[in-house]
C-alpha positions as CSV (number, residue, x, y, z in Angstrom):
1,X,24.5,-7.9,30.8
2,X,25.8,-9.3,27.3
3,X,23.4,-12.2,27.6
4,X,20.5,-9.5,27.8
5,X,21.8,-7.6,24.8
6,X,22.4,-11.0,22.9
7,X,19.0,-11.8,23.6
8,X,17.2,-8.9,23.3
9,X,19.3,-8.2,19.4
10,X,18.5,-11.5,18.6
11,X,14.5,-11.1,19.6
12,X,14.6,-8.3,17.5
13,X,16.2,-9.9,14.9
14,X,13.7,-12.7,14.2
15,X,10.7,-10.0,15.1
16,X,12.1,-8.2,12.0
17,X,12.5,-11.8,9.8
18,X,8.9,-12.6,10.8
19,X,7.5,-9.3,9.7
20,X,9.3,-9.6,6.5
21,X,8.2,-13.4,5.8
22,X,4.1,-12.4,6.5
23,X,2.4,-13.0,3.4
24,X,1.2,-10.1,0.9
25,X,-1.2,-11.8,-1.3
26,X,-3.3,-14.7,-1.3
27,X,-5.3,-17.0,-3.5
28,X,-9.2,-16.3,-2.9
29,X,-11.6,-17.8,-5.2
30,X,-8.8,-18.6,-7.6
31,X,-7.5,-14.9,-8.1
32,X,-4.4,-13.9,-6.3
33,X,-5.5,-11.1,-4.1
34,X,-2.4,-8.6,-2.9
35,X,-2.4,-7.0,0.5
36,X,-0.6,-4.9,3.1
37,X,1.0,-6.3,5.5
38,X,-0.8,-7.5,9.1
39,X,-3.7,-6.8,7.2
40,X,-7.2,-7.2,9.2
41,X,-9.1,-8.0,6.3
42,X,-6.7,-10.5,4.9
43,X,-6.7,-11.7,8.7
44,X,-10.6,-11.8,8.7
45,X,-10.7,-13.3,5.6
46,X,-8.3,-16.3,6.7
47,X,-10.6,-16.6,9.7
48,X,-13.9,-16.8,8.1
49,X,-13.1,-18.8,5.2
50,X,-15.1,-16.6,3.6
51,X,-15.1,-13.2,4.0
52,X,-18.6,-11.5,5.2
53,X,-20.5,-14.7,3.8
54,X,-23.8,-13.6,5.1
55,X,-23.5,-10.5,2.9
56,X,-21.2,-11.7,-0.3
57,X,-24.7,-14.5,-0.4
58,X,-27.0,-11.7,-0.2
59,X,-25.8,-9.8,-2.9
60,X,-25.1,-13.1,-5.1
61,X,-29.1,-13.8,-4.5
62,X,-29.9,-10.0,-5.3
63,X,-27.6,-9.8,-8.3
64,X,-29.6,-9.8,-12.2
65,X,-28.3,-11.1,-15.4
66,X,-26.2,-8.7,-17.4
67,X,-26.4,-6.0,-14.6
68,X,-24.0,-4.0,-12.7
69,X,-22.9,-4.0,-9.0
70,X,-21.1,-0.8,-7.5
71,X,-18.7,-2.0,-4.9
72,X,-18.5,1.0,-3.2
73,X,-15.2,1.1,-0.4
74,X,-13.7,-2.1,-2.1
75,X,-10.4,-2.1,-0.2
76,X,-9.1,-5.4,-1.5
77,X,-11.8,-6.5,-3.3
78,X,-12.9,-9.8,-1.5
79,X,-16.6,-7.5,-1.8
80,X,-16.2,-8.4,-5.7
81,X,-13.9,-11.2,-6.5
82,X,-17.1,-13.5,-5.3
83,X,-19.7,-11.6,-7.1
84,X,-17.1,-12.3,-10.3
85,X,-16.8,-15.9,-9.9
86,X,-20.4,-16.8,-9.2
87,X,-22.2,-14.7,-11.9
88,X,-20.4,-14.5,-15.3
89,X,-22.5,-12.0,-16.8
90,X,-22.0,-9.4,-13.7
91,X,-20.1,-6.2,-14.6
92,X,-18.7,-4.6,-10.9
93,X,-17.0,-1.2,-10.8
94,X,-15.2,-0.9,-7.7
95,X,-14.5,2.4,-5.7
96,X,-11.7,3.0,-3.7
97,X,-9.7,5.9,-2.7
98,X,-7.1,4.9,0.5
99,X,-3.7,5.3,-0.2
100,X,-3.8,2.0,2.0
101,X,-5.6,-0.1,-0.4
102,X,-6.1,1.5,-4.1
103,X,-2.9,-0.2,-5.1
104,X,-3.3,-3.7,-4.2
105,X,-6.4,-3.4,-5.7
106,X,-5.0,-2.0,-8.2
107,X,-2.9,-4.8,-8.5
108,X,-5.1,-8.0,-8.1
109,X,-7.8,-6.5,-10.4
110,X,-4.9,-6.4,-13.7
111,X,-3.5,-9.9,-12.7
112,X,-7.1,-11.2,-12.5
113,X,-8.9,-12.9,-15.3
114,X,-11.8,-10.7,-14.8
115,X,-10.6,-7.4,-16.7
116,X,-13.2,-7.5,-18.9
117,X,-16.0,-6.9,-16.6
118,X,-14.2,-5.5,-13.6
119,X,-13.4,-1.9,-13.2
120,X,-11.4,0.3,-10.3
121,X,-12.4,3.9,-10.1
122,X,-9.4,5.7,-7.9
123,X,-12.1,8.3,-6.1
124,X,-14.4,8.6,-3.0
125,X,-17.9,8.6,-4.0
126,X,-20.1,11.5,-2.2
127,X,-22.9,13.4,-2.5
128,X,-21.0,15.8,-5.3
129,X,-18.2,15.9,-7.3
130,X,-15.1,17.7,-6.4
131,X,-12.3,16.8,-3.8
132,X,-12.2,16.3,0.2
133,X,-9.7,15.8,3.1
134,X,-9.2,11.8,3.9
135,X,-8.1,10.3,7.0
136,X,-6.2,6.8,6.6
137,X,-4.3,4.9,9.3
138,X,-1.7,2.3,9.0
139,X,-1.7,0.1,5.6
140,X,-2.6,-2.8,7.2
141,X,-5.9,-0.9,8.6
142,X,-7.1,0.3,5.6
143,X,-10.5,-0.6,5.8
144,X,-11.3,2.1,8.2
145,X,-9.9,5.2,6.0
146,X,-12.0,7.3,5.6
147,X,-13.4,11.2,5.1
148,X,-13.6,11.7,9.0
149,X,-11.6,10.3,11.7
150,X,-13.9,7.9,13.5
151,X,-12.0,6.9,16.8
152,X,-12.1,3.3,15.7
153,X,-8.5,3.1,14.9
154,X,-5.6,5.4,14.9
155,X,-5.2,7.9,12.4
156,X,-1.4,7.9,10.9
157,X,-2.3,11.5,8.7
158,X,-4.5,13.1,5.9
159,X,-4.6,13.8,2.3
160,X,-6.9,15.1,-0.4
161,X,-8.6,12.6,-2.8
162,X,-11.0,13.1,-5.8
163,X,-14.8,12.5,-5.2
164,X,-16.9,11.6,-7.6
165,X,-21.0,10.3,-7.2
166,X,-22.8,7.3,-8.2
167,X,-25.0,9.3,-10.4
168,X,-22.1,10.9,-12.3
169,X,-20.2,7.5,-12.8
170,X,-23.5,5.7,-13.9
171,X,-24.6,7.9,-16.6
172,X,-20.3,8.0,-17.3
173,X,-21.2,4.0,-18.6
174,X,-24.7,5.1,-20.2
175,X,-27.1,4.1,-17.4
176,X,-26.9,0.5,-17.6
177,X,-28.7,-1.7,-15.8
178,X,-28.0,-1.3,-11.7
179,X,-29.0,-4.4,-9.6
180,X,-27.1,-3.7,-6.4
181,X,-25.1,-1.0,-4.7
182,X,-22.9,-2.0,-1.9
183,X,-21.8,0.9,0.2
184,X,-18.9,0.3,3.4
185,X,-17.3,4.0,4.0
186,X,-16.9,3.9,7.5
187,X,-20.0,6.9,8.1
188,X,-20.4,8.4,5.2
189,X,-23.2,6.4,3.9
190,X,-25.6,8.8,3.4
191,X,-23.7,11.0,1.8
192,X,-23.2,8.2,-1.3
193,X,-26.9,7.7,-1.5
194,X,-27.5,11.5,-1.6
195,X,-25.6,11.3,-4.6
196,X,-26.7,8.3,-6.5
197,X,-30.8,9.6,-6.4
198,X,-31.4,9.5,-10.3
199,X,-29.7,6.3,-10.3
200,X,-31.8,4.7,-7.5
201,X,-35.3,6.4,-9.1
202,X,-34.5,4.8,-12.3
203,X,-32.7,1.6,-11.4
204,X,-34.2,0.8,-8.1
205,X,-31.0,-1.6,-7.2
206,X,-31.0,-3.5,-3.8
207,X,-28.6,-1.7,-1.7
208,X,-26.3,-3.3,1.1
209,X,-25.0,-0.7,3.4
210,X,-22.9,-0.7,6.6
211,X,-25.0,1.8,9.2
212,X,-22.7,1.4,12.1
213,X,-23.6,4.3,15.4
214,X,-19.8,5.2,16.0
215,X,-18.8,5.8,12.4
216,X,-22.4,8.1,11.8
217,X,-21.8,9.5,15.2
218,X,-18.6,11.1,13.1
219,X,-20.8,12.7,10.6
220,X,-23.5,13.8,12.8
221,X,-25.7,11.5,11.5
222,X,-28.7,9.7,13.0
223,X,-29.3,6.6,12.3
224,X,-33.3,7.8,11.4
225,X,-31.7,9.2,8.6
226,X,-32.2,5.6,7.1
227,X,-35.6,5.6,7.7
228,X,-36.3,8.5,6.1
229,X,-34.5,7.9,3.1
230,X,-35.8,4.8,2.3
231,X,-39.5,5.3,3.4
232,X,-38.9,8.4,1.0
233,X,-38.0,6.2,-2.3
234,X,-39.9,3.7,-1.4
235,X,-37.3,0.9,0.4
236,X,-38.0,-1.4,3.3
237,X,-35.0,-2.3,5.7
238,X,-34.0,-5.5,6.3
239,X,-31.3,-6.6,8.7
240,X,-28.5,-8.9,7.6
241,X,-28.3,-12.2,8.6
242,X,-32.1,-12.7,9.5
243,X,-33.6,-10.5,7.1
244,X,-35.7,-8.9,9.9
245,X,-37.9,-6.3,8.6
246,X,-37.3,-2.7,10.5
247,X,-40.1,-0.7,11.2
248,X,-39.1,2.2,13.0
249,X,-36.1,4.2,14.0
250,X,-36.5,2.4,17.3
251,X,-36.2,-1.0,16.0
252,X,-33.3,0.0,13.8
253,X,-31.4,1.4,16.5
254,X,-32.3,-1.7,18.8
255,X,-31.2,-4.2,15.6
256,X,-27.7,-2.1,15.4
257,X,-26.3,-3.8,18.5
258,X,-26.3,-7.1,17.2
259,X,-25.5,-6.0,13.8
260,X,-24.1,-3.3,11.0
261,X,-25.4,-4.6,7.9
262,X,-28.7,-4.0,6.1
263,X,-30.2,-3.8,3.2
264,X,-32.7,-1.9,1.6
265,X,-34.6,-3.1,-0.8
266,X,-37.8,-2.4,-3.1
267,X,-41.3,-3.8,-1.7
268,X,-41.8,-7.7,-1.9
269,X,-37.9,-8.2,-3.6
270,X,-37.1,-10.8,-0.6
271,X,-40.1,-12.8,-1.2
272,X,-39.7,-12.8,-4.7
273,X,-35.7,-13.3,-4.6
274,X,-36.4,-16.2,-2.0
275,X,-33.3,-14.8,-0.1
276,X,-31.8,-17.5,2.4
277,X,-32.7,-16.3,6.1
278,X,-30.1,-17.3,8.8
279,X,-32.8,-17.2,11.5
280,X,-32.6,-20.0,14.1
């Protein structure tokens, strides 16, 4: 019986001295990049080498000279600290409002040496300004905080959080030039681009969004929605890796099982951009 107790203490004891040796930050890109522990994305990020590669080399391909990038959902920033390294005359403003994330953010954005062009914005982004319940889940599973409780991970509790739009923050910085919008908030995608219209009329930026069936089913939100918005301003869809061109809101449902990003984008800009396709 003491032998178990022994044991069992000392399990617990190097449990606990493992835990508290896990690494919080990392170097990515050359910029140290601070984290919660057990993070997934951290944990992704270590796996893939680099993280979401197929979509940080879209947007690097899609990105104009002396142009802006909205990172919106940035959690830790490995969605901008790419973008910052490959294109010198990129200015990103990132979004993000998790308790689980903003201050690591936070953090690696001040000890960066990208200051000058790289800016955090503490808010949601919706389709208006004013402030709405937020559901987050552990600190290391940050990345799926959001506005509704999606099933995909368990929800630890709620708080309020400011929301803001694209269109409000754009015209904030004088509507500058807008060559791609990145938008990962776990369901509420539509609700961003219903909120960044005058930007998109004007600016027509490429836009890389997460459409994933379990966080829309959430928000009551079909996936034709996607469709409709961009056959109404004028997009086509194109699935990321292969750059498939979707067609229909048959096609797109079809293409979501194999993957959740897309990006729409203005008539002919993949030929023109010459966009690297990762079909076999």
């Amino acid at each position: 019986m003491k032998s178990f107790i022994f044991n069992n203490f000392f399990e617990k004891t190097i449990n606990k001295f493992k835990y508290f040796m896990k690494p919080t930050s990392f170097i990515y890109y050359n910029t140290k990049v601070y984290f919660p522990k057990n993070s997934v994305i951290y944990e992704k990020a270590l796996n893939e080498k680099v993280y979401e590669q197929d979509n940080i080399e879209t947007i690097i391909n899609l990105i104009s000279d002396n142009s802006f990038y909205l990172d919106i959902g940035a959690n830790i920033g490995l969605m901008a600290i790419p973008i910052l390294k490959s294109i010198d005359s990129c200015t990103i403003i990132s979004f993000e409002p998790s308790p689980n994330s903003a201050s690591y953010l936070k953090r690696t954005l001040q000890d960066s040496g990208f200051k000058n062009r790289w800016h955090l914005i503490e808010k949601a982004v919706g389709s208006e300004a004013g402030s709405l319940e937020f559901c987050f889940s552990l600190k290391a599973l940050g990345a799926y905080d959001g506005f509704r409780y999606t099933n995909r991970m368990p929800m630890s509790g709620k708080t309020t959080v400011p929301v803001t739009t694209i269109d409000i923050e754009w015209t904030k910085q004088e509507k500058p030039r807008v060559s791609v919008i990145k938008i990962d908030v776990e369901g509420a995608e539509m609700e961003v681009l219903k909120g960044s219209i005058e930007c998109i009329e004007q600016e027509k930026p490429s836009i890389l969004i997460e459409w994933n069936m379990k966080n829309l089913q959430a928000y009551d939100c079909s996936p034709d929605e996607l469709v409709h918005f961009a056959d109404k301003y004028n997009y086509r869809i194109y699935s990321i890796p292969n750059f498939n061109l979707i067609n229909s809101p048959k096609q797109l449902i079809k293409t979501m099982e194999q993957t959740e990003s897309f990006l729409l984008s203005t008539t002919n800009e993949i030929e023109e951009k010459k966009l690297p396709s990762r079909r076999e």
